[in-house]
C-alpha positions as CSV (number, residue, x, y, z in Angstrom):
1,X,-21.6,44.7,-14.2
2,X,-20.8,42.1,-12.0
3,X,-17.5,40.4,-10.0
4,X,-14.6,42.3,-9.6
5,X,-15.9,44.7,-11.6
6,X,-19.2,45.5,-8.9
7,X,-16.6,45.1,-5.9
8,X,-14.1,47.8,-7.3
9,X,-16.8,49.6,-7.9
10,X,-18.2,49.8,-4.4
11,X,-15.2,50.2,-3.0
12,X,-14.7,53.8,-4.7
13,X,-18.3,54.7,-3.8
14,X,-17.7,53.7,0.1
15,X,-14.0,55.7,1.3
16,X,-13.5,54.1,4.4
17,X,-13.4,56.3,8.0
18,X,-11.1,55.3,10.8
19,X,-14.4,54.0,12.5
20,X,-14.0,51.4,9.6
21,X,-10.0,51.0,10.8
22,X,-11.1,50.0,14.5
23,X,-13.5,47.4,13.3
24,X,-11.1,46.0,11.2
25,X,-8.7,46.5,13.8
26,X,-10.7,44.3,15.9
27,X,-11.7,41.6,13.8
28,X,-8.2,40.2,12.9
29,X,-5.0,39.4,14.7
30,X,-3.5,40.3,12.2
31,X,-1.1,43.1,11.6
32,X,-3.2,46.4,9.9
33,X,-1.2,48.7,7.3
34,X,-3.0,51.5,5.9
35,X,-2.5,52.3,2.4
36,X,-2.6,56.1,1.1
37,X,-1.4,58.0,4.5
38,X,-0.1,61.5,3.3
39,X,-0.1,64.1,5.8
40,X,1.4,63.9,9.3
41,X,-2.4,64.4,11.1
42,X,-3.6,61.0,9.6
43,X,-0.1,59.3,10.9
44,X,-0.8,60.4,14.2
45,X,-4.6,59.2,14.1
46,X,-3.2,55.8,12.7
47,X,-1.0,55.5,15.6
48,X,-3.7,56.4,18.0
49,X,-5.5,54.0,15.9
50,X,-3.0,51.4,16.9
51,X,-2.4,49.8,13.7
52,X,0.8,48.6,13.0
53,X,2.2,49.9,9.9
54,X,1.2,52.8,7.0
55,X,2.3,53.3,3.5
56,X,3.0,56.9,2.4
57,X,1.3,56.9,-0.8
58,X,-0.9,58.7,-3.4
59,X,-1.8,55.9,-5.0
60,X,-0.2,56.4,-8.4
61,X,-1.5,55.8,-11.8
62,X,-3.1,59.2,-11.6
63,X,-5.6,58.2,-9.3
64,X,-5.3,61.3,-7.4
65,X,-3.7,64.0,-10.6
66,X,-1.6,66.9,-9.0
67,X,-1.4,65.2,-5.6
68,X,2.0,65.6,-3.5
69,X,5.0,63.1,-4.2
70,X,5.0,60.6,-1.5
71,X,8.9,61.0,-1.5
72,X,7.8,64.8,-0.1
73,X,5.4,63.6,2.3
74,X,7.7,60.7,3.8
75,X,9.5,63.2,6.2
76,X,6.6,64.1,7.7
77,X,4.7,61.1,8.1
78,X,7.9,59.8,9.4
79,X,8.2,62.5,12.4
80,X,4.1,62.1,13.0
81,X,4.6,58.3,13.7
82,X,7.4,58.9,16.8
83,X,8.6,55.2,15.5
84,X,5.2,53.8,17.2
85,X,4.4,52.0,13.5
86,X,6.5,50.9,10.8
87,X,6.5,53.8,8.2
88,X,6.9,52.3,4.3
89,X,6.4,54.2,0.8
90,X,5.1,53.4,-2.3
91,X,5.4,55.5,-5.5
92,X,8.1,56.4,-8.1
93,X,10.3,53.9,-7.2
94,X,12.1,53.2,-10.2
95,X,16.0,52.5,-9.0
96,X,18.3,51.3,-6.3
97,X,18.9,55.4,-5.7
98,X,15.1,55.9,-5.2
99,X,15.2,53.4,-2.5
100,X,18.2,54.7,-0.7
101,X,16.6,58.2,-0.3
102,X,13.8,56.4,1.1
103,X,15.4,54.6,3.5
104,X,17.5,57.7,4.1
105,X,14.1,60.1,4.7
106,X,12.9,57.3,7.4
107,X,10.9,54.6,5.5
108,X,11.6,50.8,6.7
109,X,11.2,49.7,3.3
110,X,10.1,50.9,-0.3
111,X,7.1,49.1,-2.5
112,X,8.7,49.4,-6.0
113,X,4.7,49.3,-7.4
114,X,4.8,49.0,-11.4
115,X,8.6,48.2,-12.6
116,X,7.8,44.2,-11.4
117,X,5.0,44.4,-13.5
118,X,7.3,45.4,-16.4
119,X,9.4,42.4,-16.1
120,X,6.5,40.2,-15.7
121,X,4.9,41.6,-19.3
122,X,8.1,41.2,-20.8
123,X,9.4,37.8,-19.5
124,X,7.0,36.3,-17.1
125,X,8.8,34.8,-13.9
126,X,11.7,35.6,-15.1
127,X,11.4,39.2,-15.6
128,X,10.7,40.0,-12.6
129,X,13.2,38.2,-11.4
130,X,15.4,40.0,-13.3
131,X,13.7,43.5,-12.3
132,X,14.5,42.6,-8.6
133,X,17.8,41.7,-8.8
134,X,18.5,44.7,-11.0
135,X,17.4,47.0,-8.5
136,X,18.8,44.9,-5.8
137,X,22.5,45.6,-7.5
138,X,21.0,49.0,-7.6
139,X,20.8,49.7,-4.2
140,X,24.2,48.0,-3.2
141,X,25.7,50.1,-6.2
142,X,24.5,53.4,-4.6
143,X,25.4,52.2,-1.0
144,X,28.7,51.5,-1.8
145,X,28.9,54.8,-3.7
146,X,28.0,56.7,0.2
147,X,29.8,54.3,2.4
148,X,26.9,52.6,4.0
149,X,27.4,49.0,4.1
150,X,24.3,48.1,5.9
151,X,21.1,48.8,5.7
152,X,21.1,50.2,9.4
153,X,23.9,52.3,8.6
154,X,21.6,54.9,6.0
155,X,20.7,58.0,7.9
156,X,19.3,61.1,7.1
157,X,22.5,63.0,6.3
158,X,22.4,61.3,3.0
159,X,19.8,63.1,1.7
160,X,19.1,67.3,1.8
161,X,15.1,67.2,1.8
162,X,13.7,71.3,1.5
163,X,10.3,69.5,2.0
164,X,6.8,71.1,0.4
């Protein structure tokens, strides 16, 4: 085994520890997101942590079978992070609607993870072109259908949300 295949590899043998995140932290000016954040204790270390964004998510493609939906977790992640870090999701994102009720639950953005890759098996370039724009109709569609005509304008009394 050797390339990508050894890297991946290593990676799944090594989870990183937010000793890792501070190094990284201070090796880059860049921005840090954090990938896989689902409970409202590791929001609030990643905002002591100072990094500047997380994505609630469970990494899909059963990585993690039986886990929590990320749409359930959002809420809470939202709450931990007291707007100190941008809050984004990532998993079953499949129409404009799915995006709205993350928008509405506190997420600055959804990741719509496999449907561009979809479009791109079916018509290269063009496919997921036409993936984007489909969902982008998508979420004007249902925004029109709550009367919110900006993004700004979604709030949380769009959605009811009983939580886990």
């Amino acid at each position: 085994m050797g390339g990508w295949d050894a890297f991946y590899a290593s990676l799944t043998m090594l989870p990183l520890i937010w000793k890792d995140i501070a190094w990284i932290r201070a090796s880059t000016s860049l921005p840090v997101v954090l990938k896989g954040i689902m409970t409202a204790e590791d929001a609030r270390i990643a905002v002591d942590q100072g990094v500047q964004g997380v994505i609630v998510s469970n990494h899909g493609g059963r990585a993690i079978d039986g886990t929590l939906a990320t749409i359930d977790m959002l809420p809470d992640v939202v709450a931990a992070a007291q707007g100190r870090l941008e809050v984004f999701v990532d998993g079953g994102v499949r129409r404009g609607t799915d995006v709205l009720k993350a928008l509405a639950l506190g997420a600055k953005a959804a990741l719509i993870g496999r449907p561009y890759v979809w479009g791109l098996a079916v018509d290269g370039e063009n496919g997921v072109r036409q993936v984007l724009e489909m969902l982008r109709a998508e979420i004007d569609s249902a925004m029109c259908h709550v009367g919110r005509p900006t993004i700004a304008s979604i709030d949380r009394s769009l959605v009811v949300h009983n939580g886990v």
